[in-house]
Backbone as CSV, one residue per row, in Angstrom:
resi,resn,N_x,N_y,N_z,CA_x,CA_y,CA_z,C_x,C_y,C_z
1,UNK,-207.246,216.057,84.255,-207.167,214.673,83.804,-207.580,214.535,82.344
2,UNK,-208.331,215.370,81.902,-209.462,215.371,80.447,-207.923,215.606,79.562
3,UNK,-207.129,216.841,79.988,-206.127,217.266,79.165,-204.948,216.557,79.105
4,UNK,-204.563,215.829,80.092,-203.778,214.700,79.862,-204.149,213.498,79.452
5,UNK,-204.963,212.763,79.308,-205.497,212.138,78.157,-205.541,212.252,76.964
6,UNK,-206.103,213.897,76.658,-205.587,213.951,75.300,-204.244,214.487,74.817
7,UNK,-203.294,214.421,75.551,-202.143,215.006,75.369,-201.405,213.683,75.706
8,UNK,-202.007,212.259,75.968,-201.650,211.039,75.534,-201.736,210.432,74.651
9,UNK,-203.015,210.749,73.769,-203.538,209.860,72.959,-203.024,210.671,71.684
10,UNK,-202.807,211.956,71.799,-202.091,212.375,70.748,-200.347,212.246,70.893
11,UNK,-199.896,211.805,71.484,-198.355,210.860,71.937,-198.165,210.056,71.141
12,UNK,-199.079,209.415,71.311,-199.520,207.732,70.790,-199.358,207.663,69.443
13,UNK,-199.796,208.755,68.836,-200.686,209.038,67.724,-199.488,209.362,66.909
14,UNK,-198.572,210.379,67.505,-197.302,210.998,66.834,-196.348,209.630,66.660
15,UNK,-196.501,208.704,67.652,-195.266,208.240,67.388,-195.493,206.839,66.984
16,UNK,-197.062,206.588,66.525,-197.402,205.002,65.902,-196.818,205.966,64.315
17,UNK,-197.922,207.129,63.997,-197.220,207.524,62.485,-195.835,208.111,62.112
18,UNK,-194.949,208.076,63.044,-193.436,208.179,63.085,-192.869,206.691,62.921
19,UNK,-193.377,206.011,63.516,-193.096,203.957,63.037,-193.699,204.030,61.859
20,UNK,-194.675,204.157,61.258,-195.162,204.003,59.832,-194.559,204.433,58.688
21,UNK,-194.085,205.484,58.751,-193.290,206.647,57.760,-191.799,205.403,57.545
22,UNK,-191.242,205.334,58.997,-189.746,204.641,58.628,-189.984,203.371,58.016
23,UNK,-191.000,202.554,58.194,-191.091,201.250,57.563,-191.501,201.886,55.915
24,UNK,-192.223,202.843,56.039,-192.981,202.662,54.138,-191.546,203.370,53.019
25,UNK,-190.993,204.530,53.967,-190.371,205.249,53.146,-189.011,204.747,52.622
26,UNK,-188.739,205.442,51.439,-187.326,204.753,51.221,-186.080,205.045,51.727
27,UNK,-184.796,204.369,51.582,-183.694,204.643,52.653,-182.711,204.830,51.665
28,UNK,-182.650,205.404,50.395,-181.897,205.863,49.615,-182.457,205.863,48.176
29,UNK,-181.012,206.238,47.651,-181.501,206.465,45.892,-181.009,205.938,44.884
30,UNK,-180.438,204.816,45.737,-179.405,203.774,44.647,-179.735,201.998,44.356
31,UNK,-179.786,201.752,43.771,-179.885,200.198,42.620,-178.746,199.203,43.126
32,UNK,-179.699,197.929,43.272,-178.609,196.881,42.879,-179.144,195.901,42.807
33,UNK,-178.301,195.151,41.875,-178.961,193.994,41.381,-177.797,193.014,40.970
34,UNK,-177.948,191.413,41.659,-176.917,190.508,40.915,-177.338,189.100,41.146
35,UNK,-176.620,188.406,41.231,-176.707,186.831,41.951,-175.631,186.586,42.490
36,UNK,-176.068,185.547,43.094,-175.004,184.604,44.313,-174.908,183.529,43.142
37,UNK,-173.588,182.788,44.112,-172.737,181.754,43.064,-172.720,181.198,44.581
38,UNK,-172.901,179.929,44.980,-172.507,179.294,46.238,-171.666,178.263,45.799
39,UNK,-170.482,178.410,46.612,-169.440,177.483,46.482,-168.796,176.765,48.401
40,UNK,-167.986,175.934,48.063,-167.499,175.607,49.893,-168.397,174.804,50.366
41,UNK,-169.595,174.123,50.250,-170.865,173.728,50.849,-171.397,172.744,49.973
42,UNK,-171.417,171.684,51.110,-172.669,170.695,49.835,-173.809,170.905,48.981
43,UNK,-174.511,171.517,49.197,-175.831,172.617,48.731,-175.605,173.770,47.632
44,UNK,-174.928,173.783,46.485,-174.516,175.020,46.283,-175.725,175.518,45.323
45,UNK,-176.823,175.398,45.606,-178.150,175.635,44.841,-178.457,176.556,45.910
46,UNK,-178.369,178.072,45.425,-178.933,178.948,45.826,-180.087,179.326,46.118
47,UNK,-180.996,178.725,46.036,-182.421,178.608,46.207,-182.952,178.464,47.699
48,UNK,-183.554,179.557,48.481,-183.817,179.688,49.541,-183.150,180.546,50.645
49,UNK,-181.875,181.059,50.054,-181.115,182.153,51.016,-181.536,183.171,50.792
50,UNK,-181.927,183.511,51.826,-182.551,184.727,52.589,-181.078,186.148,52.477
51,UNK,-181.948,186.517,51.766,-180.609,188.292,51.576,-181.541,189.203,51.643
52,UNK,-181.089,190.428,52.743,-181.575,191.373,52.642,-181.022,192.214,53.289
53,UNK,-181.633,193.974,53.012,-180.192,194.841,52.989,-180.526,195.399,54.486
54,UNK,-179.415,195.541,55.323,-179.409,195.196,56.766,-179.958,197.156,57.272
55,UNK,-180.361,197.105,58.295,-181.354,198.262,58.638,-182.404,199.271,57.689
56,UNK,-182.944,197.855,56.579,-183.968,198.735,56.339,-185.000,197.559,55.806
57,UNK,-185.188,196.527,56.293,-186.105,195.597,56.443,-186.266,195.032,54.930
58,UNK,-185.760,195.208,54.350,-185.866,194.335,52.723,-185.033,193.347,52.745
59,UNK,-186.238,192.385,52.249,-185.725,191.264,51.872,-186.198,190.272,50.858
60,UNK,-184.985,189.394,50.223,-185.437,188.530,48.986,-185.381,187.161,49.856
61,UNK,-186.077,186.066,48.539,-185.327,184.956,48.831,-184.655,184.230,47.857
62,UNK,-183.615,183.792,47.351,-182.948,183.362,46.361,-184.002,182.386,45.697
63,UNK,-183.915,182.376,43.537,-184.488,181.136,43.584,-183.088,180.371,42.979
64,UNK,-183.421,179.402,42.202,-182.260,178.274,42.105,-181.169,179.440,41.064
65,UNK,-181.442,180.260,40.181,-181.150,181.294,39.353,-179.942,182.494,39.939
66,UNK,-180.445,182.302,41.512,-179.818,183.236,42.365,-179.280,184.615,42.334
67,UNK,-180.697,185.164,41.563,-180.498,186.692,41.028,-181.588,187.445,42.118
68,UNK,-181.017,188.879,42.364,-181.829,189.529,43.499,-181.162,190.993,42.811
69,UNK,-182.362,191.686,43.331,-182.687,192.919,43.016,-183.434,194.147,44.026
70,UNK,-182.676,194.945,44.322,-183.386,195.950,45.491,-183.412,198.121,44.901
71,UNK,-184.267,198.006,44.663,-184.086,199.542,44.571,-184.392,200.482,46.356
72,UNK,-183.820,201.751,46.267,-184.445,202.659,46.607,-183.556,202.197,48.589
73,UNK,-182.111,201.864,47.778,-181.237,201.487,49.330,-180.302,202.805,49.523
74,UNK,-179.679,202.423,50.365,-178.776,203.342,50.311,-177.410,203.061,49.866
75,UNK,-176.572,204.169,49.902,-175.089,204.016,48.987,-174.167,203.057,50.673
76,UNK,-173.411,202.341,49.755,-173.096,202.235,50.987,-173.620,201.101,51.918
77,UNK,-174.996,200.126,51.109,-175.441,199.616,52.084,-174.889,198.039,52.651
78,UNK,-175.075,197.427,53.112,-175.124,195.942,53.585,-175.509,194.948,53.319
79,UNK,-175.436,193.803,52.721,-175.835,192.692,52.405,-176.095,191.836,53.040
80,UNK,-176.703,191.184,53.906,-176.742,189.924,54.719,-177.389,188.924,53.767
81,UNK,-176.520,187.657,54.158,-177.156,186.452,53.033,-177.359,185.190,54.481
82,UNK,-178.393,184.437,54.416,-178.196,183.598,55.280,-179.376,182.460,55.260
83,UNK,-178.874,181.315,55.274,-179.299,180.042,55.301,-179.373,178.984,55.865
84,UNK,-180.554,179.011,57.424,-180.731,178.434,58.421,-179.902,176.834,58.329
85,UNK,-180.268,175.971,57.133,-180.023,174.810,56.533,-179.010,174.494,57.325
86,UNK,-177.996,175.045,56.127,-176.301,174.642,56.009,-175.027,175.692,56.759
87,UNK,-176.177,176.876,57.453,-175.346,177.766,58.024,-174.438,178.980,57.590
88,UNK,-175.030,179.188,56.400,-174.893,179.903,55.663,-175.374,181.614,56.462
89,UNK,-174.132,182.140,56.847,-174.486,183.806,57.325,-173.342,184.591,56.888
90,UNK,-173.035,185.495,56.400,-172.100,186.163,55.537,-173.002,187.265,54.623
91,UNK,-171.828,188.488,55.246,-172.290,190.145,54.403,-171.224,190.447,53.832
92,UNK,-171.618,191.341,52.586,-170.924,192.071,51.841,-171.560,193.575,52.090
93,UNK,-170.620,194.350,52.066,-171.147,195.966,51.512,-171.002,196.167,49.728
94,UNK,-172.003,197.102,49.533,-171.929,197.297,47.827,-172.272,198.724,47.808
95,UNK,-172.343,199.299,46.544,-172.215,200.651,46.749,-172.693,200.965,45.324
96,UNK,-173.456,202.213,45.130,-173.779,202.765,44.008,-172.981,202.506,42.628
97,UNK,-172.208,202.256,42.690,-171.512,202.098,41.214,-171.083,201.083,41.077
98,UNK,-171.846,200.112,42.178,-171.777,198.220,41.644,-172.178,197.789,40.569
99,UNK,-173.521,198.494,40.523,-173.808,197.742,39.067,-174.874,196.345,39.269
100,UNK,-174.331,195.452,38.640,-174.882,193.792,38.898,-173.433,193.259,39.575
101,UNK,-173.853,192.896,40.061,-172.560,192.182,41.103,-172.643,190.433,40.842
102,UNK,-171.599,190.004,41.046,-171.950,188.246,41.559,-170.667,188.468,42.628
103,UNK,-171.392,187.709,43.371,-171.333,187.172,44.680,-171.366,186.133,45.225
104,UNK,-169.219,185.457,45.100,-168.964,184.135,45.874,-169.427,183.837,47.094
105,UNK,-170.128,182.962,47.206,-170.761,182.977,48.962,-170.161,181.569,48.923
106,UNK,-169.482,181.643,50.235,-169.568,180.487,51.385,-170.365,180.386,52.139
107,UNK,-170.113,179.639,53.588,-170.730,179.282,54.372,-170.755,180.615,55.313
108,UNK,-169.400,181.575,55.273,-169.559,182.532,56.628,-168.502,183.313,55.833
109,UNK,-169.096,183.967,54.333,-168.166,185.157,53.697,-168.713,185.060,52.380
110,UNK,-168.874,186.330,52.178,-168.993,186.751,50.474,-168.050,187.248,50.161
111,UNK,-167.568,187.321,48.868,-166.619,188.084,48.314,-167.536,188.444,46.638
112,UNK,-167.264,190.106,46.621,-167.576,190.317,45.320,-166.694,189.727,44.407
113,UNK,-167.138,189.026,42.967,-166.349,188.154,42.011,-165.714,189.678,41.337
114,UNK,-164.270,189.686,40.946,-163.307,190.916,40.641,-164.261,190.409,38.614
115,UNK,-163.818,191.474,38.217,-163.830,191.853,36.696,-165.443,191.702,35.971
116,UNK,-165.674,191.130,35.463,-167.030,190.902,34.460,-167.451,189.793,34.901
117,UNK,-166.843,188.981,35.571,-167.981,186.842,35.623,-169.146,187.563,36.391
118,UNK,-169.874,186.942,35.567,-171.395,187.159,35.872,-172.197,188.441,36.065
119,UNK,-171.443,189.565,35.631,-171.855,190.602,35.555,-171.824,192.245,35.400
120,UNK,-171.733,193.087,35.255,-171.634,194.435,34.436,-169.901,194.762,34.985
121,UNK,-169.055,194.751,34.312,-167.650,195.014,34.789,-167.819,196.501,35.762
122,UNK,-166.254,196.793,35.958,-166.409,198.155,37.124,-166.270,199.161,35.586
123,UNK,-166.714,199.400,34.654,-167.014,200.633,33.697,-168.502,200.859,33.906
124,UNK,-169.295,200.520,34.462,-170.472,200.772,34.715,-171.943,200.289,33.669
125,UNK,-170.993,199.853,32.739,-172.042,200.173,31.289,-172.815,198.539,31.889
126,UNK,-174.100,199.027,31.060,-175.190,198.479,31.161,-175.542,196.887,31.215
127,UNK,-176.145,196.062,31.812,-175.959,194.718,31.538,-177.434,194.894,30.975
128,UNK,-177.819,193.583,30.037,-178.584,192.966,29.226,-178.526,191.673,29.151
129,UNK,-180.376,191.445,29.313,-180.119,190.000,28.714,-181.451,189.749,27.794
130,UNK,-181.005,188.170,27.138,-181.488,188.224,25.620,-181.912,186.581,25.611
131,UNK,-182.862,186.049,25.693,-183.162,185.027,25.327,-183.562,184.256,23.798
132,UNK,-183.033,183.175,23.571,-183.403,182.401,22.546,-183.104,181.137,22.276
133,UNK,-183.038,180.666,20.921,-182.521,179.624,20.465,-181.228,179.081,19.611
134,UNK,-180.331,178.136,20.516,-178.822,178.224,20.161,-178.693,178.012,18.303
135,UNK,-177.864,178.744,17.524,-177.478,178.509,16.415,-176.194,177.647,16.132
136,UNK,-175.428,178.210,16.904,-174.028,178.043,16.650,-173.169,178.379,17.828
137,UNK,-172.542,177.547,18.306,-171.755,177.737,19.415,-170.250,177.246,19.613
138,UNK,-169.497,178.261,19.801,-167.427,177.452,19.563,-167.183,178.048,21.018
139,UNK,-165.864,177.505,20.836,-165.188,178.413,22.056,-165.322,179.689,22.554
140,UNK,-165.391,180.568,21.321,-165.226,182.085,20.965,-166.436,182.372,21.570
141,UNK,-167.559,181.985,20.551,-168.868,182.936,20.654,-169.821,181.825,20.697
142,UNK,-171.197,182.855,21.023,-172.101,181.707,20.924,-173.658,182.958,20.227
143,UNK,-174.062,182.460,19.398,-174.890,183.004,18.212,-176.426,182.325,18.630
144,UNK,-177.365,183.033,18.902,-178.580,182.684,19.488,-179.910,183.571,18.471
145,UNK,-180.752,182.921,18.063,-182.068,183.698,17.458,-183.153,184.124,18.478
146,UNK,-183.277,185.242,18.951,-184.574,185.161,19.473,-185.188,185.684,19.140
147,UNK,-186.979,185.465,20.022,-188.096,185.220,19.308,-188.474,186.322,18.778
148,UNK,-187.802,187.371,18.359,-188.361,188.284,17.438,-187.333,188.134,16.471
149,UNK,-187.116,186.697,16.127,-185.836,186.754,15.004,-184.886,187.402,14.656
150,UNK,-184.018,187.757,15.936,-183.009,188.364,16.076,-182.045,187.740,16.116
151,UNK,-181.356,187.913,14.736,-179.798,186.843,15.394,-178.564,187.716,15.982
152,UNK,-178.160,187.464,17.308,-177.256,187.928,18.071,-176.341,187.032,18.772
153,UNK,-175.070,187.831,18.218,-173.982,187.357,18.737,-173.068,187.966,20.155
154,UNK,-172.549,186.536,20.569,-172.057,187.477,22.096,-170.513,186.656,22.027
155,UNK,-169.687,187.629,22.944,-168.302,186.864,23.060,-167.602,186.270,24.215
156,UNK,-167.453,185.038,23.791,-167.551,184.254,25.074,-165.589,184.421,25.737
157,UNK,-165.685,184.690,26.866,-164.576,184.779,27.562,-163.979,183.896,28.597
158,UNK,-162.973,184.224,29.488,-162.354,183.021,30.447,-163.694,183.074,31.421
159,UNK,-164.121,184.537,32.008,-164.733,185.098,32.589,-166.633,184.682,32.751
160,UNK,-167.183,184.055,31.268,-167.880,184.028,31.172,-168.397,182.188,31.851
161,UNK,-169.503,182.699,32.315,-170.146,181.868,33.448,-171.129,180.800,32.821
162,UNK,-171.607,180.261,32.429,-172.214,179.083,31.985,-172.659,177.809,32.858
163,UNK,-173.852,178.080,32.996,-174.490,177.174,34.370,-176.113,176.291,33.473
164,UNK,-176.599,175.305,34.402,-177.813,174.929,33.727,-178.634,174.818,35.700
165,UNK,-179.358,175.821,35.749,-179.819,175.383,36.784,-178.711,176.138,37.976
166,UNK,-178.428,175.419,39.037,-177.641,175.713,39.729,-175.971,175.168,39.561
167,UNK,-176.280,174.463,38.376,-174.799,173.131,38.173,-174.043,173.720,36.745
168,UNK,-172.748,173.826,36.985,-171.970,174.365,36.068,-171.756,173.670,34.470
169,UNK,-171.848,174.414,33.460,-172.505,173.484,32.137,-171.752,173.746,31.302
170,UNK,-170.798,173.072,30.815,-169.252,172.382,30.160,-169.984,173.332,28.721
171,UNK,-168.827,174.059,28.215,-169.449,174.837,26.520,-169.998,173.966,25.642
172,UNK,-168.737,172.566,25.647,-169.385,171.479,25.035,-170.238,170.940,24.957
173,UNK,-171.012,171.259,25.712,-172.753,170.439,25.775,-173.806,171.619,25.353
174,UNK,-173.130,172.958,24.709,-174.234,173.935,24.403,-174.173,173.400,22.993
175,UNK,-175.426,173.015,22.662,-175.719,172.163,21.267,-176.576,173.336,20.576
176,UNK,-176.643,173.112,19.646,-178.324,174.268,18.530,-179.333,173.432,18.968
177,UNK,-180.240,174.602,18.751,-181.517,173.607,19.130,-181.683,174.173,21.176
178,UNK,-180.681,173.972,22.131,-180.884,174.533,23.245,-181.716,175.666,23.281
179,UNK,-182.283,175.932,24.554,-182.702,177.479,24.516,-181.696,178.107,25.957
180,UNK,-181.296,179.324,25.783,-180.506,179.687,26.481,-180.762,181.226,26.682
181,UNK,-180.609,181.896,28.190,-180.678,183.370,28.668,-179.572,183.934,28.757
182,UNK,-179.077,184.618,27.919,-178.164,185.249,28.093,-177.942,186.502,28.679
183,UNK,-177.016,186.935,29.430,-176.509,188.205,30.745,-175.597,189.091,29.501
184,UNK,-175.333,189.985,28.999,-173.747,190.018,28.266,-174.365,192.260,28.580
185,UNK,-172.890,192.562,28.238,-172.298,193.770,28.437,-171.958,194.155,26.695
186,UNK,-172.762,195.803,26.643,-172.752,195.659,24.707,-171.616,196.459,25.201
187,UNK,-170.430,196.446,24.201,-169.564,197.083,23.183,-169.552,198.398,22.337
188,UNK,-168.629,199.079,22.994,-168.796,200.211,22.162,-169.017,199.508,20.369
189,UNK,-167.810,198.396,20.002,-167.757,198.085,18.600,-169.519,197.482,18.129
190,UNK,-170.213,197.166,18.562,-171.656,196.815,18.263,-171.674,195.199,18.950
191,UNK,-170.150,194.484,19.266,-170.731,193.238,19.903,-170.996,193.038,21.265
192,UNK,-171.275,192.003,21.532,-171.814,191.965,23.161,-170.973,190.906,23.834
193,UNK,-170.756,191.105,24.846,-169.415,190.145,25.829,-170.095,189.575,26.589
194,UNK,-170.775,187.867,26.758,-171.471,187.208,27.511,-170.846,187.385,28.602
195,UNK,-171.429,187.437,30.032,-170.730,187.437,31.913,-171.800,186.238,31.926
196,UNK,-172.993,185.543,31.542,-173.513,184.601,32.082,-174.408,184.289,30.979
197,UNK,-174.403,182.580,30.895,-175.174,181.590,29.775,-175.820,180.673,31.113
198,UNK,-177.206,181.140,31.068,-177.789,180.034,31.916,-178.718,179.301,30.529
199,UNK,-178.441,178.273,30.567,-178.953,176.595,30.000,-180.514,176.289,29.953
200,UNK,-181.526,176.528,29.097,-183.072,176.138,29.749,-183.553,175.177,29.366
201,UNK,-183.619,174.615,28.035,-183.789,173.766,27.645,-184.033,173.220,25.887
202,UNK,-184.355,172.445,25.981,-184.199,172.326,23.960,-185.865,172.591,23.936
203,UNK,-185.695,173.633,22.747,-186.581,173.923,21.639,-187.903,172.788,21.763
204,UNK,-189.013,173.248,21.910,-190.028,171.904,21.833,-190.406,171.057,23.389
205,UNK,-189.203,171.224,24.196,-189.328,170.324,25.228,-189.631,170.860,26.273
């Protein structure tokens, strides 16, 4: 009886630190990082959907910005997005050479957004972003100083995304004086191609 006891308690023992190992350790060796765009739905303020990558217990929660970030997944993995609210449940798969993704969500489907809107095109190259204060802004481009007095220019496309908050923000209302975060993809030629202008606020305020 003495020896089966301890040939229980060491059972026990093997297989509480066999549950421990799978929760701490990681489940791959690949990156991703993007935001959701919610469209189809009264609510399209991303703020509060629950995404996380399906059999390995990670999870975010969107804020109004709707950018999420997971290292250390696997290739290949699963997306679940879902939002008790409005009923919001819908997966995507993504895969090592996503990159930053954006991600049309409905109510019951994602679709990855095709080309550059909102984020690192399928060439892989690097996304960046750059905060400051608006100089000059046209159709074309939009020219920003930031706070290490950097003046940088980016090129604005069909593609390129421009939001204030969760609500979509007309070029025409990007005035000087705004402060604005910019997403953009550099150029072999030295310029940078905005995928996203989120809106923060004017200088002072």
């Amino acid at each position: 009886m003495k020896r089966l006891l301890i040939l229980t308690i060491l059972g026990v023992a093997l297989i509480g630190c066999s549950g421990e190992s799978s929760i701490t350790s990681t489940y791959g060796s690949s990156a991703i990082s993007g935001e959701v765009i919610v469209t189809g739905i009264t609510n399209t303020n991303p703020a509060g959907i629950e995404v996380s990558v399906r059999g390995t217990g990670m999870t975010a929660i969107l804020g109004v910005d709707g950018q999420f970030a997971f290292a250390n997944i696997p290739d290949g993995a699963d997306l679940d997005f879902r939002r008790a609210e409005d009923g919001i449940d819908a997966s995507i798969r993504v895969d090592a050479s996503s990159g930053f993704v954006t991600v049309d969500l409905t109510a019951r489907k994602a679709r990855r957004r095709s080309g550059a809107k909102g984020g690192a095109p399928a060439t892989g190259r690097p996304v960046r972003e750059y905060e400051g204060t608006v100089l000059r802004a046209t159709a074309r481009e939009l020219v920003i100083l930031t706070a290490n007095k950097q003046e940088v220019t980016f090129i604005l496309t069909a593609d390129t995304v421009i939001r204030r908050n969760s609500t979509t923000f007309d070029l025409r209302q990007i005035l000087v004086g705004l402060i604005v975060q910019v997403t953009a993809v550099p150029n072999a030629d030295g310029t940078h191609t905005a995928t996203l202008v989120v809106v923060r606020s004017r200088a002072g305020s």
